[in-house]
N, C-alpha and C positions, 0 to 999 in steps of 0.2 A: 139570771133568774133560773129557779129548779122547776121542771115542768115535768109531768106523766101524760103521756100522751093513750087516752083510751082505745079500747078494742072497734069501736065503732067508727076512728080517724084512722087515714095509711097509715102507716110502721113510718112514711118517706116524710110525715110531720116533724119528728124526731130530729131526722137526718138536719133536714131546713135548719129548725133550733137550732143543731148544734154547729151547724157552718154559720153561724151568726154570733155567737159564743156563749147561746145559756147553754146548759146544762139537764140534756132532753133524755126521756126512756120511755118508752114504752110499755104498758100491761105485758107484753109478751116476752120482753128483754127479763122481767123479771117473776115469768111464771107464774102473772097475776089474769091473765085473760081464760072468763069464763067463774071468774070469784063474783060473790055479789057483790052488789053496790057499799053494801056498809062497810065490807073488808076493804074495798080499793079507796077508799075514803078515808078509810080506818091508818092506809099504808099511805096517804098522802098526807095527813098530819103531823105521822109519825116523823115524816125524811125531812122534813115538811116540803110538797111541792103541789104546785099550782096545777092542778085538775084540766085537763082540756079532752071534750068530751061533748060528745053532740046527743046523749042522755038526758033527755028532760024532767027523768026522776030527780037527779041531782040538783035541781032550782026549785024544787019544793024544801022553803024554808022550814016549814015544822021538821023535817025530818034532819035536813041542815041545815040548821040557823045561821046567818052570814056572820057572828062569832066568831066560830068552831070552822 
């Protein structure tokens, strides 16, 4: 599985994932730490990868419908 690991989790979430064999990175690995929420969002769609993130903007479905 593809995961982004937020600014708000260690960098060492990553590491974890990826000695288990998904396919882990970081906001920082990719010079997204400190974008807003709709961008990092925007950048997990795209790769597409599974958001891990202890932001509790992110679970207001108006803004993210469980969809999208």
């Amino acid at each position: 599985m593809k995961f982004k690991i937020d600014e708000n989790l260690p960098v060492e979430v990553a590491d974890v994932l990826k000695q288990s064999g998904h396919d882990a990175v970081s906001v920082y690995d990719e010079g997204l730490s400190g974008e807003i929420d709709r961008e990092i969002g925007r950048v997990c769609q795209e790769e597409p990868r599974a958001l891990l993130t202890l932001d509790l903007d992110f679970a207001d479905i108006r803004a993210y419908p469980p969809p999208q």
